[in-house]
C-alpha positions as CSV (number, residue, x, y, z in Angstrom):
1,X,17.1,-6.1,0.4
2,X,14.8,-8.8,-1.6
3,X,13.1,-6.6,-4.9
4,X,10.1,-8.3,-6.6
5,X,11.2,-7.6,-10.7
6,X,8.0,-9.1,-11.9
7,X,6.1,-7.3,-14.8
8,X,3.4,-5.2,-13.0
9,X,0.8,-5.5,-15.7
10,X,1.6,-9.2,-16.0
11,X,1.2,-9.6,-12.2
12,X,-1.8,-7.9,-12.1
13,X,-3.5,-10.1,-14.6
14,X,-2.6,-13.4,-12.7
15,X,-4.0,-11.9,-9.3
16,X,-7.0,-10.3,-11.4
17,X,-6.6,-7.3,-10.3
18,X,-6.7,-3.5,-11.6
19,X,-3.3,-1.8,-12.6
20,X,-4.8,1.3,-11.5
21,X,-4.5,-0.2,-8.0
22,X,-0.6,0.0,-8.5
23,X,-0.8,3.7,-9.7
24,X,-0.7,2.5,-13.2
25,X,-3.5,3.8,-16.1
26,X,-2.4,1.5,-18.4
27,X,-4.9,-1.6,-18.9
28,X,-3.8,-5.3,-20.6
29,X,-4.8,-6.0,-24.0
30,X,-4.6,-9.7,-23.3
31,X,-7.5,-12.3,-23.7
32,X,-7.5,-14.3,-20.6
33,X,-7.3,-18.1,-20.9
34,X,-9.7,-20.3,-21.9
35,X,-10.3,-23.1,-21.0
36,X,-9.2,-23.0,-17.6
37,X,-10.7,-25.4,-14.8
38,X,-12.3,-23.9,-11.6
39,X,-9.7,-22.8,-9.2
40,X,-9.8,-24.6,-5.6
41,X,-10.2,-23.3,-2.3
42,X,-6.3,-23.3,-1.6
43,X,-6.0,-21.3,-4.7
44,X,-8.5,-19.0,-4.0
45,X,-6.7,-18.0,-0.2
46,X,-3.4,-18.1,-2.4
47,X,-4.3,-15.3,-4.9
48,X,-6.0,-13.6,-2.3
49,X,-2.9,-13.4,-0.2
50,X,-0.8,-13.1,-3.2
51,X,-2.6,-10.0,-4.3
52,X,-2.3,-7.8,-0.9
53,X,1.7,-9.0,-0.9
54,X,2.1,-7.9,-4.3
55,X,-0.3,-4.6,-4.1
56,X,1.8,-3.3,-0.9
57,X,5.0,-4.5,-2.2
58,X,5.8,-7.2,1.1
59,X,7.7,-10.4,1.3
60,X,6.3,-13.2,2.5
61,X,8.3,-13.3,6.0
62,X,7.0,-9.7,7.0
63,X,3.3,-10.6,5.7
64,X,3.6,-13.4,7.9
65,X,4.3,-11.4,11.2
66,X,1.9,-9.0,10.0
67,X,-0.7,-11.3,10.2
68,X,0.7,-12.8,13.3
69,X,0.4,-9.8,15.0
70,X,-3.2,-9.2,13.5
71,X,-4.5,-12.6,15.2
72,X,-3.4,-10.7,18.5
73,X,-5.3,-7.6,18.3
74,X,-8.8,-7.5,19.3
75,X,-11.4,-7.9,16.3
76,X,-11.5,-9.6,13.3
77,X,-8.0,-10.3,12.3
78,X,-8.5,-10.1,8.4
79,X,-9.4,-6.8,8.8
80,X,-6.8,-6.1,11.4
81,X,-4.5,-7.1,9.0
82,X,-5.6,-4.8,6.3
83,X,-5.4,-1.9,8.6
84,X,-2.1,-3.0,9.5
85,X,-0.7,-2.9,6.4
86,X,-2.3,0.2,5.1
87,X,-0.5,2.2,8.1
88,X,3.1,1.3,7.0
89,X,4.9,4.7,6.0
90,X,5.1,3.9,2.5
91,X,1.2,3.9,1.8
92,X,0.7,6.5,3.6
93,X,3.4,8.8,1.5
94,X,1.6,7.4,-1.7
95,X,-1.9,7.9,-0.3
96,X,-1.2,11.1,0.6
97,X,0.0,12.2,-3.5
98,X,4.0,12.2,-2.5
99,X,4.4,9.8,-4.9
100,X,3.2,8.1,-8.2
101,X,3.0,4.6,-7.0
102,X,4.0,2.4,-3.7
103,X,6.8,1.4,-5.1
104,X,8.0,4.9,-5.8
105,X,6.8,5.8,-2.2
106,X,9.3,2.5,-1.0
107,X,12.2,4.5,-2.4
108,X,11.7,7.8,-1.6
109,X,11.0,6.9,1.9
110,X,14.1,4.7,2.2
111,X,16.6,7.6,0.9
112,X,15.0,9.7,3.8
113,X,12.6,12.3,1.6
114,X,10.3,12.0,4.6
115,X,10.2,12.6,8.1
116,X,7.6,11.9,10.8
117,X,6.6,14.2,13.5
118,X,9.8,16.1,12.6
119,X,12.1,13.2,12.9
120,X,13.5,11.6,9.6
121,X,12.4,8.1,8.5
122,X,13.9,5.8,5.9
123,X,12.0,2.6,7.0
124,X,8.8,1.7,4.4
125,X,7.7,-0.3,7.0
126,X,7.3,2.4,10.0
127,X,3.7,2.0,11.6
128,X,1.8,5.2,11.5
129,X,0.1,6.3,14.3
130,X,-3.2,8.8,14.6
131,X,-0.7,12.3,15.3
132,X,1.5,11.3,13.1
133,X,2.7,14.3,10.8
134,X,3.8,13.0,7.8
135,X,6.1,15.9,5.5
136,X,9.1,16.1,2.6
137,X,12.1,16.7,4.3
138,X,13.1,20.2,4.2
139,X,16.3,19.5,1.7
140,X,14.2,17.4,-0.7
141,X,11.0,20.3,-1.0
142,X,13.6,22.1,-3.6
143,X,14.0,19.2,-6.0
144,X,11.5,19.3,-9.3
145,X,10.2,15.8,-8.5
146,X,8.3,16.9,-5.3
147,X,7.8,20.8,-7.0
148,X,6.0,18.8,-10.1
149,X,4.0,16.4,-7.5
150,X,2.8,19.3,-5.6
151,X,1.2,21.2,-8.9
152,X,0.1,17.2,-9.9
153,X,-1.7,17.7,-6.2
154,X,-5.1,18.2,-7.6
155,X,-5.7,14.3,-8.9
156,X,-5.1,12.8,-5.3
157,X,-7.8,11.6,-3.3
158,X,-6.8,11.1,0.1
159,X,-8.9,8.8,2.4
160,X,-10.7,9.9,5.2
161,X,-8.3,8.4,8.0
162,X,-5.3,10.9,6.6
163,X,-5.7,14.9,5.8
164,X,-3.5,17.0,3.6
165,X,-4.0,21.0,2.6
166,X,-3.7,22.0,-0.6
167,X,-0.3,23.1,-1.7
168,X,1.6,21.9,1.2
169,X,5.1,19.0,1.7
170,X,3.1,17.6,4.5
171,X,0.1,15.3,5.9
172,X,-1.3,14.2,9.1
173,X,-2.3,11.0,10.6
174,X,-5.6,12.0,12.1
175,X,-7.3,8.9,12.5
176,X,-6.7,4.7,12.1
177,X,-7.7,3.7,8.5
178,X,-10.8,1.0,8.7
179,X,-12.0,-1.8,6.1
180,X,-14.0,1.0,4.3
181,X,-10.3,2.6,3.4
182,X,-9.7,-0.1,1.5
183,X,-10.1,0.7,-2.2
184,X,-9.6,-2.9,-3.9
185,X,-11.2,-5.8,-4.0
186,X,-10.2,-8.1,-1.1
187,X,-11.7,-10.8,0.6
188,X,-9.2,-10.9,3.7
189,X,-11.4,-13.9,5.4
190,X,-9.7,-16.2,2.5
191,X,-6.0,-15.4,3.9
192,X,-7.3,-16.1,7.4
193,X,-8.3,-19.4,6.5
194,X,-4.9,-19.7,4.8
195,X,-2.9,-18.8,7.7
196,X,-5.2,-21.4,10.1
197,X,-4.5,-24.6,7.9
């Protein structure tokens, strides 16, 4: 399985994005770089799809049939691919305060800490569907990672398309997440334009 090793505050800066969008409080020091000419159109799409890879942790082969699949649906296919992404099972465990960041979510849900409508999943990339119950597997509720993320429960906001109770392993699906949902700057018309070159 690819891993992207690149320094999360680092990347963050080049996309010009937030490390609070990564689950990180920790903010760069650095001075950005003077200087600089104005970037062009190409490099505009670029960072913008650059920054949704790196934020949700996808290679460029899936984002690709992600957005392939988006230009199929009915609607605007930016947002369709926004919505897309934002379903996969590892957001949703990290939206829902089971883990710290989405790359912690990534490797919780692929050793199986999760199951979905009863049923245990270990692929990031499972596509959530409105229904879906979303809980720690019963073996992993014991361990003092998901005892101290339960008392941390307090400082999660979920978003409106997914519902947990207070002091409970487990979430629900109860509706599809919309371009509202989104909580970072995006401008998803930009990768569109990059895809149709």
């Amino acid at each position: 399985m690819a891993r992207n090793k690149q320094p999360i505050l680092k990347r963050c800066k080049t996309l010009g994005i937030s490390p609070t969008v990564m689950g990180l409080s920790k903010e760069t020091k650095r001075n950005p770089k003077k200087g600089r000419q104005k970037p062009s159109e190409y490099a505009k799409q670029l960072t913008e799809k650059q920054k949704v890879k790196f934020i949700y942790g996808v290679l460029e082969a899936q984002f690709r049939r992600y957005y392939e699949k988006a230009s199929r649906m009915e609607g605007k296919t930016g947002e369709n691919l926004l919505t897309l992404i934002e379903r996969r099972l590892d957001n949703v465990v990290f939206r829902l305060g089971f883990a710290y960041t989405r790359r912690e979510a990534r490797q919780l849900t692929s050793h199986a800490h999760f199951t979905v409508n009863g049923k245990k999943v270990n692929i990031p990339s499972y596509l959530v569907e409105p229904g879906d119950v979303i809980a720690v597997a019963e073996k992993s509720r014991s361990s003092a990672k998901f005892k101290a993320l339960l008392e941390d429960n307090g400082s999660v906001v979920t978003p409106k398309w997914l519902e947990r109770e207070k002091d409970s392993f487990e979430g629900k699906v109860v509706a599809m997440p919309s371009r509202d949902d989104i909580d970072y700057e995006v401008e998803e018309q930009l990768i569109v334009e990059l895809y149709s070159r």
